[in-house]
Structure formats: C-alpha cells, structure tokens
Biotite code that builds the C-alpha atoms (Angstrom):
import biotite.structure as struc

atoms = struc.array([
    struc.Atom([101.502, 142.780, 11.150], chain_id="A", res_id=1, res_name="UNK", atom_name="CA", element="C"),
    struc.Atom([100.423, 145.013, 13.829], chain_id="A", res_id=2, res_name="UNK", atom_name="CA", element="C"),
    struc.Atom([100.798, 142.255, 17.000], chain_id="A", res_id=3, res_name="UNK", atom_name="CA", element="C"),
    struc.Atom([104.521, 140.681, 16.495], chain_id="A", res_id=4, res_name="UNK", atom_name="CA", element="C"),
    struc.Atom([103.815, 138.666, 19.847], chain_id="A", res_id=5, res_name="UNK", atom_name="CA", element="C"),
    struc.Atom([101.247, 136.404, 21.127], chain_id="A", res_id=6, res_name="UNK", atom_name="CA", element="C"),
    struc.Atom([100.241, 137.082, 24.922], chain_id="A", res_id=7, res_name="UNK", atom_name="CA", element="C"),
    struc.Atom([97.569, 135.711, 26.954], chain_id="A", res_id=8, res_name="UNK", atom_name="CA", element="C"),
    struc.Atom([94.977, 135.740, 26.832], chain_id="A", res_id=9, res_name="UNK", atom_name="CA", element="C"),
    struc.Atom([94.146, 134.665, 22.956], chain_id="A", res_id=10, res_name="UNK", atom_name="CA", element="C"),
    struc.Atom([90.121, 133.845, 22.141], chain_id="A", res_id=11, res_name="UNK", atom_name="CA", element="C"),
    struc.Atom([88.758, 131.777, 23.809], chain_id="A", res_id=12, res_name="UNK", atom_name="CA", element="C"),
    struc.Atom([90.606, 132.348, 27.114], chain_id="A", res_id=13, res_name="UNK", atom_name="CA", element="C"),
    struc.Atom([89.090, 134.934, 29.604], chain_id="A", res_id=14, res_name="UNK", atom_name="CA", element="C"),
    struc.Atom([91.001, 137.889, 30.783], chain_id="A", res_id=15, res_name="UNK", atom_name="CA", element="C"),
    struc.Atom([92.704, 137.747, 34.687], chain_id="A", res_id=16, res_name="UNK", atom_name="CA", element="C"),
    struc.Atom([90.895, 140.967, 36.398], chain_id="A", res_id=17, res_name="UNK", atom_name="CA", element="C"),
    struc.Atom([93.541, 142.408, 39.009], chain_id="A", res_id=18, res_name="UNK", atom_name="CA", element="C"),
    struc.Atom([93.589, 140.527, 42.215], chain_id="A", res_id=19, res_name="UNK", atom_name="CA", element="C"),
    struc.Atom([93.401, 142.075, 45.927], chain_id="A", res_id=20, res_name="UNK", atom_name="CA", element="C"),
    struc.Atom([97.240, 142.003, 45.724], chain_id="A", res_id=21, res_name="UNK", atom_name="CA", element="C"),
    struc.Atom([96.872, 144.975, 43.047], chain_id="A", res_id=22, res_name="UNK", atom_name="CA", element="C"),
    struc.Atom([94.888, 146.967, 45.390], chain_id="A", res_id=23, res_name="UNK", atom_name="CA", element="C"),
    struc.Atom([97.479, 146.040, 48.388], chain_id="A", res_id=24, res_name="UNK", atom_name="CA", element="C"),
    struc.Atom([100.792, 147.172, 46.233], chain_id="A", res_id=25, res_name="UNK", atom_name="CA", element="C"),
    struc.Atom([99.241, 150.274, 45.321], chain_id="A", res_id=26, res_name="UNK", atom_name="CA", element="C"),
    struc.Atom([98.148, 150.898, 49.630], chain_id="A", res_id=27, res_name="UNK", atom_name="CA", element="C"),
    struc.Atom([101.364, 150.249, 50.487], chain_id="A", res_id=28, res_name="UNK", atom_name="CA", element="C"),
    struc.Atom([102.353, 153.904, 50.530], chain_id="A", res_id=29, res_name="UNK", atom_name="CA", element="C"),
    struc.Atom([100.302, 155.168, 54.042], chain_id="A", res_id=30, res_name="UNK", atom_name="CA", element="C"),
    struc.Atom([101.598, 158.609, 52.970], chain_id="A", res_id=31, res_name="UNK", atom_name="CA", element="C"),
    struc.Atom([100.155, 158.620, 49.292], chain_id="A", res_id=32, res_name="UNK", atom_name="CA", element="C"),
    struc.Atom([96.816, 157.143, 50.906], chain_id="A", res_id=33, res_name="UNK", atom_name="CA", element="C"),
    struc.Atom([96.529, 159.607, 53.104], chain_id="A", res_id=34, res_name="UNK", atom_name="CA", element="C"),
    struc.Atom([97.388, 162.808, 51.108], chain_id="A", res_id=35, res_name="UNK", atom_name="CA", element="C"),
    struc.Atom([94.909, 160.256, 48.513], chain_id="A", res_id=36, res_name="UNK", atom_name="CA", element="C"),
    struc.Atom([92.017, 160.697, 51.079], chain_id="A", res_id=37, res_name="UNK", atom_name="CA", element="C"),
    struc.Atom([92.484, 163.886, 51.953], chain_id="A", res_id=38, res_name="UNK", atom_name="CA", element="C"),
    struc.Atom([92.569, 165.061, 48.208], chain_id="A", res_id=39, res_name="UNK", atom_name="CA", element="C"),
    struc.Atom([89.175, 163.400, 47.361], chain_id="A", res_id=40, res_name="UNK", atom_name="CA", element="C"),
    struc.Atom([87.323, 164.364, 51.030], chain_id="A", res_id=41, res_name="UNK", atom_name="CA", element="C"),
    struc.Atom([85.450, 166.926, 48.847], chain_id="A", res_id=42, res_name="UNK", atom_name="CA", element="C"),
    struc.Atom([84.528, 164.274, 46.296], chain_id="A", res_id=43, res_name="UNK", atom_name="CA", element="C"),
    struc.Atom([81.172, 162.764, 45.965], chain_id="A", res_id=44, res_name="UNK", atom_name="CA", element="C"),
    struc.Atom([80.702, 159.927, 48.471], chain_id="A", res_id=45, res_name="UNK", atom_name="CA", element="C"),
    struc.Atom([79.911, 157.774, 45.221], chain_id="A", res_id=46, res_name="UNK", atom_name="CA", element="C"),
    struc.Atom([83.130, 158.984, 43.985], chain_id="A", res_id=47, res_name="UNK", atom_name="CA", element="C"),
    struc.Atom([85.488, 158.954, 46.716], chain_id="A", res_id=48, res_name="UNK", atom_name="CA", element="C"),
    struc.Atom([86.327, 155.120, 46.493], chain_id="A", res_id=49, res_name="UNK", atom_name="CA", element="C"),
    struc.Atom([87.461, 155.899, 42.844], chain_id="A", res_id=50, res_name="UNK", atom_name="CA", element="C"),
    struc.Atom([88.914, 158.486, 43.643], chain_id="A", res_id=51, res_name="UNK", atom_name="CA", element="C"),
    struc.Atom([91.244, 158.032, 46.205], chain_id="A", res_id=52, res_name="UNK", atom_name="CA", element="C"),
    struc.Atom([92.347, 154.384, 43.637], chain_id="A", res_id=53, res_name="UNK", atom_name="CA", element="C"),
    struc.Atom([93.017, 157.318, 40.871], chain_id="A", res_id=54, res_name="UNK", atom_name="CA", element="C"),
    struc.Atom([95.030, 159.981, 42.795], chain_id="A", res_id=55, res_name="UNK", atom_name="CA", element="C"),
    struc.Atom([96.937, 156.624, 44.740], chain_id="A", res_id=56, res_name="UNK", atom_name="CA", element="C"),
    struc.Atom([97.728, 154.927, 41.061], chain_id="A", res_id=57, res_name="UNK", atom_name="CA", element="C"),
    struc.Atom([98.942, 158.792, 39.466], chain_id="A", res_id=58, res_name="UNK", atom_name="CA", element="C"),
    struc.Atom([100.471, 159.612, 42.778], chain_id="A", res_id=59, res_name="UNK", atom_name="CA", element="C"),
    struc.Atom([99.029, 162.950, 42.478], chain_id="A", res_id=60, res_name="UNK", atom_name="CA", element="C"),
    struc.Atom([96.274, 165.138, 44.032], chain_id="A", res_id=61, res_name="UNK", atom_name="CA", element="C"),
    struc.Atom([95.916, 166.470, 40.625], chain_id="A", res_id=62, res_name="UNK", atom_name="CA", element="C"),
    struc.Atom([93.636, 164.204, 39.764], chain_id="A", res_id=63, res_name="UNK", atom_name="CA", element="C"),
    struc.Atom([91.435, 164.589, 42.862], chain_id="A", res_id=64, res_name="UNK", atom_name="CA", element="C"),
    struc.Atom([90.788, 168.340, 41.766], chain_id="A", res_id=65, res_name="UNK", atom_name="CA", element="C"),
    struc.Atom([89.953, 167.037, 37.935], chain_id="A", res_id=66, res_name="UNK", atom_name="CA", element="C"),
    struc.Atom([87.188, 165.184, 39.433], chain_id="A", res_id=67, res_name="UNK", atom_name="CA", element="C"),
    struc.Atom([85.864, 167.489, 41.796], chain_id="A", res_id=68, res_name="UNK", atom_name="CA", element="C"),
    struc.Atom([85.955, 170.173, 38.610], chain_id="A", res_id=69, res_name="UNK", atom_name="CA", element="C"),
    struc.Atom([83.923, 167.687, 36.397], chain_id="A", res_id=70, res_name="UNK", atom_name="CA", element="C"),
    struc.Atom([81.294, 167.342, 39.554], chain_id="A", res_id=71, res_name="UNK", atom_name="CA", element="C"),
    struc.Atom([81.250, 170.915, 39.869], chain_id="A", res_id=72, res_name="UNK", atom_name="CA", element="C"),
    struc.Atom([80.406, 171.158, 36.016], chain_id="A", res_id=73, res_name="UNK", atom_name="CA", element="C"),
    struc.Atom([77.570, 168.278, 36.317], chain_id="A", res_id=74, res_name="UNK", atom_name="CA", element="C"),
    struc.Atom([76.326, 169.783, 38.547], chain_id="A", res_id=75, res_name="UNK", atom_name="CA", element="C"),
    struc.Atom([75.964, 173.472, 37.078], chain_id="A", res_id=76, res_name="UNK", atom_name="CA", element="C"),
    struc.Atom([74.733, 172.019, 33.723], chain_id="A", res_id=77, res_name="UNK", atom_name="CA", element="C"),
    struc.Atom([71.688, 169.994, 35.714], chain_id="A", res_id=78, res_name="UNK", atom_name="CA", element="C"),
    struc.Atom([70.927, 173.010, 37.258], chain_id="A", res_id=79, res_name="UNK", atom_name="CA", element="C"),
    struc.Atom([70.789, 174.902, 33.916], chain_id="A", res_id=80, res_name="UNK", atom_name="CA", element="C"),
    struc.Atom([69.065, 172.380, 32.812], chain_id="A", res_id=81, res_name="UNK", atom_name="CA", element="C"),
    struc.Atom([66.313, 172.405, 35.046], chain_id="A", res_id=82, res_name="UNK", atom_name="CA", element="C"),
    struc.Atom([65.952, 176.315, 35.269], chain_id="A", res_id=83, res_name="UNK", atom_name="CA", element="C"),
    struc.Atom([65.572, 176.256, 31.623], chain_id="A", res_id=84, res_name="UNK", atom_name="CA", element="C"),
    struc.Atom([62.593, 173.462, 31.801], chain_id="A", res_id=85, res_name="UNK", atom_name="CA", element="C"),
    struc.Atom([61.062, 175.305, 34.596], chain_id="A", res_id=86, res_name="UNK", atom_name="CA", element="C"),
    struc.Atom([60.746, 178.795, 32.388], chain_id="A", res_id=87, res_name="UNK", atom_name="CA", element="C"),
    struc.Atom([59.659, 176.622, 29.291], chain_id="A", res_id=88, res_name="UNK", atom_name="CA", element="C"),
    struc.Atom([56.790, 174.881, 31.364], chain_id="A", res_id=89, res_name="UNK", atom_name="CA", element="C"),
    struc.Atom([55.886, 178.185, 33.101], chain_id="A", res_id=90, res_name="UNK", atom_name="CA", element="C"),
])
C-alpha cells in the first residue's frame, strides 16, 4: 500500500487552493520582497508577478536569473527560428 493515511481531500471533495493568507506569510519578509523585486526587474513584465512569488517562496535570487536565462534562450531560438524561415522562403 503506497498511501498508509487518508487526508483530505478524498474523491469527491474539491481541493482548498491557497488563500490570500499564503500570499501574506510569504510578504511578510519586506527584505526578501525587495531583494525579490529587484532580482526579477529584468524579467518579462508577464513574468515578473511569478517571479518575484518564486525567488520570495526559495528565498533566493537564484531563481530570478534561471528565468531570465530561459527568456534569454526563447528568445534566441524564435529568432533562429525565424531567420531560418526567412532564407527558406527567400
């Protein structure tokens, strides 16, 4: 038996999604948010939200620079991408 204890929720109850009060505990720090916001300033606006909740919840600017690296290579491959269409269709 992989599960020797029954939690909630069990079919057909509906998960809890974190509450507000989540988001609050993991603010508290003014410190972590800011080094948090100043981290992800480079990030993609879309991005930044996510984030700043990511480098707050690992308490580390580590992760601010992992997403800005996966941007960077997004980025590079749609522009390979394009370049490459451009000389097929030319």
């Amino acid at each position: 038996m992989t599960f020797n204890e029954r939690r909630s929720p069990q079919h057909p109850e509906k998960c809890t999604l974190p509450t507000a009060t989540t988001k609050r505990r993991l603010g508290e720090d003014a410190a972590l948010f800011q080094m948090a916001g100043e981290a992800c300033a480079g990030v993609e606006e879309t991005w930044r939200e996510f984030c700043i909740f990511d480098v707050v919840a690992a308490e580390t600017g580590e992760v601010a620079l992992q997403i800005r690296t996966s941007e960077e290579m997004q980025i590079g491959t749609s522009e390979e991408k394009s370049t490459s269409e451009q000389k097929m269709s030319g």
